[in-house]
RODO-51845 format. One record per residue (C-alpha): residue number from 1; residue in one letter; chain; z, y, x. Coordinates in steps of 0.2 Angstrom, whole numbers, plus 5000, padded with zeros to 4 digits. Layout:
   n res chain   up north east
 NUM   A     A    Z     Y    X
...
This chain:
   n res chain   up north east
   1   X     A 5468  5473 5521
   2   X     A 5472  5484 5506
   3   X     A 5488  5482 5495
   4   X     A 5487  5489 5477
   5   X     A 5501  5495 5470
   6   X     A 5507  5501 5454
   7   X     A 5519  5517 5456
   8   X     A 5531  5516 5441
   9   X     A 5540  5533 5437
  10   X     A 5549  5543 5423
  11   X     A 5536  5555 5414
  12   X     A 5548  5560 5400
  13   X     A 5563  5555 5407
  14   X     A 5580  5557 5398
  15   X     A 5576  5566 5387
  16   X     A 5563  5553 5379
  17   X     A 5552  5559 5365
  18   X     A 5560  5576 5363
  19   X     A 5556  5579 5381
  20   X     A 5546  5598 5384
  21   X     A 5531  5600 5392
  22   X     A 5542  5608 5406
  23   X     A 5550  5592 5408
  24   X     A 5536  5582 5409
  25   X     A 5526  5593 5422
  26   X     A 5543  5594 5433
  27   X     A 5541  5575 5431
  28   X     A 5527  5572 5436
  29   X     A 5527  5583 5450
  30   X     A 5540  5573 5456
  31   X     A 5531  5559 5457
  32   X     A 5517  5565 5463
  33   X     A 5525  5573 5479
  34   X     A 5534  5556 5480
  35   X     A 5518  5546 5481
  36   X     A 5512  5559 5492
  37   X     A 5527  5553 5504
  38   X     A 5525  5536 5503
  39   X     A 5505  5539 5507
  40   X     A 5508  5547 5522
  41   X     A 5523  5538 5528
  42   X     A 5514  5521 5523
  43   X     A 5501  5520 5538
  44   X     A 5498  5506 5545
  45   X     A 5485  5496 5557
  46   X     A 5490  5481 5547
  47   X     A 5485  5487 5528
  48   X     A 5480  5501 5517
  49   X     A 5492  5505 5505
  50   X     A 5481  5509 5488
  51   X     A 5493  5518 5475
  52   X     A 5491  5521 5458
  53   X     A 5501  5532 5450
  54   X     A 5503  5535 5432
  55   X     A 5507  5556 5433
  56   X     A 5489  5559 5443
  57   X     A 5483  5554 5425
  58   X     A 5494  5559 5416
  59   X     A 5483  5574 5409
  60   X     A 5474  5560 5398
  61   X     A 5490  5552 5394
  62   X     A 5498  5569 5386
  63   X     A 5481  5573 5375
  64   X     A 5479  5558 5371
  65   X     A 5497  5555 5361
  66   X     A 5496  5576 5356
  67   X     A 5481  5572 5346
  68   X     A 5487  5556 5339
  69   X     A 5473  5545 5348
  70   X     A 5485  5534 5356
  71   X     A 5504  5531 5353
  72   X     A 5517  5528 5365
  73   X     A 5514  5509 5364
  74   X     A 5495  5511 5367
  75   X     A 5499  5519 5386
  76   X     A 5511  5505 5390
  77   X     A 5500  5493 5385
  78   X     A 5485  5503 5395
  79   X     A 5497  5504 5408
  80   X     A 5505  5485 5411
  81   X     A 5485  5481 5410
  82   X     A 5481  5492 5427
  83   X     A 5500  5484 5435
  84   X     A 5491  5467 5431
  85   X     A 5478  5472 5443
  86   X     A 5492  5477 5456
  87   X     A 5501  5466 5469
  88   X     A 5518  5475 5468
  89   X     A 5528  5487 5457
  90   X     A 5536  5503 5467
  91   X     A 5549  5506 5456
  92   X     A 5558  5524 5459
  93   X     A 5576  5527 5459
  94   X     A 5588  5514 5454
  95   X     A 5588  5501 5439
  96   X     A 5598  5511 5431
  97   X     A 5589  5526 5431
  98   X     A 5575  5520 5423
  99   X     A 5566  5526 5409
 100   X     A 5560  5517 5395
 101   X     A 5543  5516 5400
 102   X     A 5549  5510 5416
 103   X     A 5559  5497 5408
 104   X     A 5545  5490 5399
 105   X     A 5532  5491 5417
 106   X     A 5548  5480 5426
 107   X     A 5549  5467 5413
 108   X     A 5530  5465 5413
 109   X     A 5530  5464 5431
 110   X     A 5545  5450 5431
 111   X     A 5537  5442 5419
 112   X     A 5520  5441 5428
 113   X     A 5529  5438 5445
 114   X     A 5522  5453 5453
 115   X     A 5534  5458 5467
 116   X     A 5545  5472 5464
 117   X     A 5555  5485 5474
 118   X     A 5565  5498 5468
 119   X     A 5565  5514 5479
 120   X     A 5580  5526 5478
 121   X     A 5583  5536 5493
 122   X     A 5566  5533 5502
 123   X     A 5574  5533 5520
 124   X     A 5568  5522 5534
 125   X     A 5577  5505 5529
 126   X     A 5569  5506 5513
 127   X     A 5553  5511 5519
 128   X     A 5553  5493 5531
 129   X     A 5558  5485 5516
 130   X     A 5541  5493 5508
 131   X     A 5532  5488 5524
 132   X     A 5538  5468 5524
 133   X     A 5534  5468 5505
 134   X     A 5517  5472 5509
 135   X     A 5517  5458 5521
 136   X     A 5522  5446 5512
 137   X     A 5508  5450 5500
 138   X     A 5495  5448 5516
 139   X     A 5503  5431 5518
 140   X     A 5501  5426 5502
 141   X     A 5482  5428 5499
 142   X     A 5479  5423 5517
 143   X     A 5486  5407 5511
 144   X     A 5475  5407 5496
């Protein structure tokens, strides 16, 4: 069975709109070799874990604003759309480290009961904690 879900990350992080590219590819890089982690570390018999994860796109995401295509709010938007498709939110670091487009992903995902984890220091415990999440998703749609 395949999980989907939705890798929520900070992209500009805390230095917000005035964040340089710099920033954001270090960002991204992050998260990208974080998702990488959790890929390989999240193999099981049981499920496939299918992430999405918003700095693998994030090329779009930066031309888009830079030419004034999209705003800000446009991405969220685009972006709480795909986490409706998801069955958790990954959340990383702590819920006060969060950016504000992570803020605005967590609110959408509490307010469309999509289970939610936050992931700080990615060791062992929280990693099981990751694994029965993923269970209890398989046990809910084998009830449905």
């Amino acid at each position: 069975m395949e999980i989907k879900a939705y890798f929520s990350h900070s992209i500009r992080g805390a230095s917000g709109n005035n964040a340089t590219k710099e920033e954001l590819r270090i960002n991204c890089e992050r998260a990208k070799c974080t998702a990488e982690y959790l890929r390989d570390n999240m193999k099981t018999s049981v499920f496939k874990l299918d992430l999405y994860v918003p700095a693998e796109h994030d090329e779009f995401a930066q031309s888009a604003l830079n030419t004034g295509r999209l705003k800000i709010e446009d991405i969220l938007y685009l972006d709480c759309k795909i986490l409706d498709g998801r069955d958790i939110l990954i959340l990383d670091g702590s819920m006060e480290d969060m950016s504000g487009g992570m803020e605005e992903e967590y609110s959408y995902a509490q307010e469309s009961s999509v289970p939610t984890i936050f992931m700080n220091d990615y060791t062992h415990a929280d990693l099981c904690e990751l694994i029965r999440m993923c269970l209890d998703v398989i046990e809910r749609k084998n009830d449905e």
